[in-house]
N, C-alpha and C positions, 0 to 999 in steps of 0.2 A: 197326843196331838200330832198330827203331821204337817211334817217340813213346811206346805206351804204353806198353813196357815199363819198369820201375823200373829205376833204377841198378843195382841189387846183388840178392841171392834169397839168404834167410839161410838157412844151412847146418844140417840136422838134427842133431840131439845124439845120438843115437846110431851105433856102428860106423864113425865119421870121426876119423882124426889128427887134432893140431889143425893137423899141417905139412902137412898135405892141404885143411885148412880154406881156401873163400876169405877176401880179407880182408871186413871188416863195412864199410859204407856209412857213410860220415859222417854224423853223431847230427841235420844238419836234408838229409837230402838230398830235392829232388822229383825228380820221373819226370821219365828222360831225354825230351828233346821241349820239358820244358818250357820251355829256353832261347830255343829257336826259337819255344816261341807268345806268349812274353813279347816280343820280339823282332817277329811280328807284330803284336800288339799296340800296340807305338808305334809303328810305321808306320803303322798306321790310325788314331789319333789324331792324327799329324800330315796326314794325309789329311784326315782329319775337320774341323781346324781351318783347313788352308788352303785348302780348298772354302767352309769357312763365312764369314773373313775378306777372302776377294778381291772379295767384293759392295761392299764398304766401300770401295776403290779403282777398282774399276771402275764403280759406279752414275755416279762424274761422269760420265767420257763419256756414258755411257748416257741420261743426263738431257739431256746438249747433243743428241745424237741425235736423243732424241724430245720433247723440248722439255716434261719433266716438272718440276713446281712440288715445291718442297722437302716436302710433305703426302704426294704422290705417292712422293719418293724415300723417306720415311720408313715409308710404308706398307708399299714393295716390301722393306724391311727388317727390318720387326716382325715380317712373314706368316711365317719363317721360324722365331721362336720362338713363335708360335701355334701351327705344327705343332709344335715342339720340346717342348711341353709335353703332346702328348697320349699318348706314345706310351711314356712311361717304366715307367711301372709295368707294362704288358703286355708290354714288353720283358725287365722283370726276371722274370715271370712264366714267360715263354714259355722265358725260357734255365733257369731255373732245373727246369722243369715239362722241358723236353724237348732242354735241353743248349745251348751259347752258339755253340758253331761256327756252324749254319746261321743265327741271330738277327740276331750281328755281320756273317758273311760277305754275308747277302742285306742290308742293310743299307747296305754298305760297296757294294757291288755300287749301289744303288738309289739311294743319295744321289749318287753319282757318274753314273746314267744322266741323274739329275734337271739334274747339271752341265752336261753335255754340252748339254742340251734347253735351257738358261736361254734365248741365244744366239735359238734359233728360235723361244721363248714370246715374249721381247721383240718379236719383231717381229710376233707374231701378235696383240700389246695388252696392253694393262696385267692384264685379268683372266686371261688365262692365264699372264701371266709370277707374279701371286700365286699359283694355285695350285700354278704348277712350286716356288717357293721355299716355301707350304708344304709339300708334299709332299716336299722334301729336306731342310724338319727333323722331319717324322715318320721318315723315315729315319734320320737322326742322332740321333734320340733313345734308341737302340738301343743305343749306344756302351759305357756308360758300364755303366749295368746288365750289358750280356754280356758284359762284359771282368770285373768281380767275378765273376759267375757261373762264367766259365773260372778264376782262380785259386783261386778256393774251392778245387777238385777238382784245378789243377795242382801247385801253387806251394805248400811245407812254410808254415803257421802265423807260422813264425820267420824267414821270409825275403817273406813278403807286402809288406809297408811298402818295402822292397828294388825292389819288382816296381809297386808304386803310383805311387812316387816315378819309377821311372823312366817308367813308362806316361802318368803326367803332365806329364811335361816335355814331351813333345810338344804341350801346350796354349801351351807358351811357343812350342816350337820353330816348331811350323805357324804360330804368326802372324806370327813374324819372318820367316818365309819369303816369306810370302801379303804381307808390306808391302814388301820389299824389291823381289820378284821381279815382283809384278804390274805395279808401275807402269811396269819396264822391259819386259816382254812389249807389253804396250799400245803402247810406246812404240816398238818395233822391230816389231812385228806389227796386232796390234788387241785391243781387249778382249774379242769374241768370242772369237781365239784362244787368249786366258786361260782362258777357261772350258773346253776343247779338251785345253787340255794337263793341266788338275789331271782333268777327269774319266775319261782317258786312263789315269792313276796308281791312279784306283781300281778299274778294270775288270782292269787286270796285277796288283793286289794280290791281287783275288779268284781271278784265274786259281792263283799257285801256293798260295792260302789253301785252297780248296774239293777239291782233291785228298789234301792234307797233313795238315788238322789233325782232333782230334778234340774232342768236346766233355770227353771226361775221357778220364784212361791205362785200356788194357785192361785192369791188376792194379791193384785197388786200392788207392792210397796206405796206408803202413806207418801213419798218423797218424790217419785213420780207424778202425782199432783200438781206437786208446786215447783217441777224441776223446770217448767217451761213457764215463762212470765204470760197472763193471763189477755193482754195486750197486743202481743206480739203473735201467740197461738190465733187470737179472735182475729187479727189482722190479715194473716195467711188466710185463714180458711175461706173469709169473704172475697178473696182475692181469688179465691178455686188455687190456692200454690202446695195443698198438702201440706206433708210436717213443718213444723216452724223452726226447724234447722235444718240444711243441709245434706246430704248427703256424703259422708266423707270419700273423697276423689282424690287425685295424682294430679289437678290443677288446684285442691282445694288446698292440698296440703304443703305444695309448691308456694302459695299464696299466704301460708299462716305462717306468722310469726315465731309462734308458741309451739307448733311440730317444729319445724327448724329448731328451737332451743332445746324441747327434747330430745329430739336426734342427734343433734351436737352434744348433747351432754352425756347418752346412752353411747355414743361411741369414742369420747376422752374419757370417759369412766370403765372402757372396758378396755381402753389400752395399757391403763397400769392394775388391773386388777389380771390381767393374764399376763401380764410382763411377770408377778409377784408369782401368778400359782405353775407357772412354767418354769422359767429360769432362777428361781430364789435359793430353790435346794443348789443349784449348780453353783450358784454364786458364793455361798454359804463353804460351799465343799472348796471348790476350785481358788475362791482370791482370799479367802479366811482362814482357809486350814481345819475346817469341821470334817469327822470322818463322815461318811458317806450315812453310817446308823444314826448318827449326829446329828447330820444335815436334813434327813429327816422329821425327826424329831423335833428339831427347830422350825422347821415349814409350818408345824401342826398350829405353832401359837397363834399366829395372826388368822387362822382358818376359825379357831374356836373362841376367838375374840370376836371375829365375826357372827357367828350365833348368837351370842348373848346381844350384840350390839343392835342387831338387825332389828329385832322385834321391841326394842328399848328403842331406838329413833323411832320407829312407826306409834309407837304409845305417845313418847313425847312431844309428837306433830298434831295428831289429834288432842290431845291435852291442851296444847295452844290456842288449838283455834276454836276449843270448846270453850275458852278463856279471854274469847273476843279479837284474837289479835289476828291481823291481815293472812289472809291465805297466800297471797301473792308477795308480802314481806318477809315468812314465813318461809316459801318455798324459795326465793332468792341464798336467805341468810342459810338453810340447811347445805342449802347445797354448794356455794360460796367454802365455807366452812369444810365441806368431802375434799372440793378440788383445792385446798389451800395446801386441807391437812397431810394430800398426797406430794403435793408439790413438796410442800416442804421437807417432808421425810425424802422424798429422791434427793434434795440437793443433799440433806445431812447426810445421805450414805456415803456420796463422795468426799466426804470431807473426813472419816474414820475409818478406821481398818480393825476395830473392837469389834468382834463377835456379837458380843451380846448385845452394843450397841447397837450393831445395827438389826440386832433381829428386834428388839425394842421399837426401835423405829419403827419399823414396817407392821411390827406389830401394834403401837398408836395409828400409825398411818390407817390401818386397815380398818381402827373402829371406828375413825372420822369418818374413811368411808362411808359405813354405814348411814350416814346422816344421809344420804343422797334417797333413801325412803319417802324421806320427807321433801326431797327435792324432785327428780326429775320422776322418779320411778314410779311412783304416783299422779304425776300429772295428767298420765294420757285419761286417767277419768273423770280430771276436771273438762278438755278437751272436748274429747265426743265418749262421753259415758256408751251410747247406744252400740257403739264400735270400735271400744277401746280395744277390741281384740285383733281387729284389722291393723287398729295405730299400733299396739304393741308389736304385731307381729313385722311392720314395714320398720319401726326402729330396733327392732331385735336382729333382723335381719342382718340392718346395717352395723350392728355391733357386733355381730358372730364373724363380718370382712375384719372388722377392727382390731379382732382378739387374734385372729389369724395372723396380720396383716403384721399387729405386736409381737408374736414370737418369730417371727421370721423377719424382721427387721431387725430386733436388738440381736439376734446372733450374726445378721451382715454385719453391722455393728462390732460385734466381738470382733469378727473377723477384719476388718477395716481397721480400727483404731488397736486391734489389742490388749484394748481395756476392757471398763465398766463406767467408767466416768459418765463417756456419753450415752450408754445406756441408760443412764438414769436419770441424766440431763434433758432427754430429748423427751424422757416422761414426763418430767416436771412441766416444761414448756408446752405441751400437751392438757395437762391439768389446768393452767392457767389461763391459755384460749379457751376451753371448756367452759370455767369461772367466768370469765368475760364477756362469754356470747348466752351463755344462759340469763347470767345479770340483764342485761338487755335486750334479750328477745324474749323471757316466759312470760307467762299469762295464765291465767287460769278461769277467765271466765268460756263458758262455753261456745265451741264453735260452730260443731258438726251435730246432727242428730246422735 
């Protein structure tokens, strides 16, 4: 059967037995297909990440190489989310406006040619090795927006969080990969051939991607139906106003409530989640006493706690609400619960100077996080399902300043107070107006087309 056919084709009510009748389609079923583009989809996210995280391992050599000063390796670093930040919102546009298949695919295709090229930029100088590493995070910047875009239109409503969750855990999965595997590639090959083999992975990705997938099923989800109240549609149309939701805008979403909360909660959740995957090993090394293999090695926990956790919040959220309880109660309390469980672990770190404590910490810290699946990160498709790729890409956006904005404050920080104290104090209080302004401003009924 192909992708876009539906599960099941409900049977007319007229001149049919009912022992002739097929059976009905279970009450959240999506279009067949959809398994497998859920399924692409976190492959491409773990592509995604472990293209993005093997710099981070392979620049030392790279620096011994060409005899680059730490200004330089931090440069070749940053160019990478300077591209990443340009490209989001035209991405959610673009899939939204004319479907995520080719957005994602030539994306995934083009971050990975940019891999391949790193290798030959390097030796052609420094400015072309920055513009190669921009130009593969304008490509990645694709991700995130066309992969909403694609479940808007694949994935039932009541199994999205389900499909987030697990889409996401690839953010855990590719870095534990990219830290493991890199350093032993280098180590048996070279760190050119690192770059060789991940972008190798994203060109066979696209290969059975761009034949297979589509950007929505031929027959149109059974839930599109009834996703617009049947009142409110016959209203507009007699009125000559068009769709019977809006269009999402820069005045609309100024004006709602509900983006506010997701955006607020998309960038307090990305300020301590980059505070932990930047500065944790140094923390770990430098006020602990962990060797540098050690400190490593410790980083890994809360990254692969993360995996399991991810797609474990997103089941447990659809679970819930297959189970009648408030969607809007629901995505309060998940996510309440993320920004508490980070707060809390920040203050505990200040208060021990145990190792293990506090990689514990952060590593509970990290799988509360996850609960935020069930909170904000999914919200943008109760919002405007039709342009959830638009709203993810204008709140990604805003998170990708945030995460930025995090490692280069807590090291002013360092530098200023000569601790960590208020490092991790100024995340907690972070977490907490997070928790606060979410509480009071999500929503989840819809806003925008």
């Amino acid at each position: 059967m192909y992708p876009g056919q539906l599960l099941y084709s409900s049977a007319p009510e007229t001149n049919i037995r009912p022992d002739t009748m097929k059976p009905s389609a279970p009450a959240h079923a999506s279009p067949v297909g959809s398994r497998w583009l859920v399924f692409m989809t976190v492959l491409a996210v773990y592509i995604c990440m472990i293209d993005r995280i093997a710099i981070s391992i392979a620049i030392i050599p790279m620096a011994e190489d060409n005899g680059w000063s730490p200004t330089v390796q931090g440069a070749v670093m940053s160019a990478f989310f300077l591209g990443y930040v340009t490209l989001q919102i035209p991405a959610g546009y673009l899939s939204d406006r004319f479907g995520g298949k080719w957005v994602l695919g030539l994306g995934v295709l083009l971050w990975s040619l940019f891999t391949l090229l790193t290798p030959a930029s390097a030796l052609m100088g420094i400015s072309a090795l920055l513009v190669c590493r921009f130009l593969m995070g304008m490509s990645e910047a694709v991700t995130w927006p066309s992969i909403y875009s694609l479940y808007s239109r694949w994935v039932h409503p009541d199994r999205r969080a389900s499909a987030v969750g697990l889409m996401n855990s690839g953010i855990a999965g590719g870095s534990v990969i990219a830290l493991i595997c890199t350093p032993w590639l280098i180590s048996i090959w070279s760190w050119q051939g690192a770059f060789y083999l991940y972008g190798v992975l994203g060109v066979l990705w696209f290969a059975s991607w761009s034949p297979l997938a589509r950007s929505k099923p031929l027959v149109p989800p059974e839930w599109e139906s009834v996703d617009v109240p049947a009142g409110l549609a016959e209203s507009n149309a007699a009125a000559g106003q068009g769709p019977a939701y809006p269009r999402l805008t820069l005045a609309g979403m100024l004006r709602s409530r509900a983006v506010w909360a997701i955006a607020v909660a998309h960038i307090c959740i990305n300020w301590s989640l980059y505070l932990v995957l930047s500065w944790f090993p140094t923390f770990v090394n430098r006020e602990l006493g962990a060797d540098l293999q050690l400190a490593g090695l410790l980083a890994l926990a809360p990254t692969v706690v993360s995996l399991v956790m991810a797609p474990t919040a997103g089941r447990l959220f659809d679970r819930l609400i297959g189970r009648g309880f408030d969607r809007l109660k629901v995505r309060r309390a998940m996510q309440t619960l993320a920004f508490v469980g980070i707060a809390t672990a920040m203050m505990a770190i200040t208060l021990t100077d145990s190792l293990m404590i506090s990689v514990s910490v952060i590593t509970v810290s990290n799988a509360l996080t996850a609960f935020s699946i069930g909170g904000f990160a999914t919200n943008h498709l109760d919002i405007a399902p039709n342009q959830s790729g638009v709203l993810m890409g204008v709140t990604n956006t805003l998170a990708a300043v945030s995460s930025s904005a995090s490692v280069f404050v807590s090291g002013w920080i360092q530098d200023a107070t000569g601790g960590w104290d208020t490092v991790f104090q100024t995340a907690a209080v972070v977490s907490l107006v997070g928790a606060v302004l979410y509480a009071r401003l999500a929503g989840v009924e819809r806003e925008f087309d």
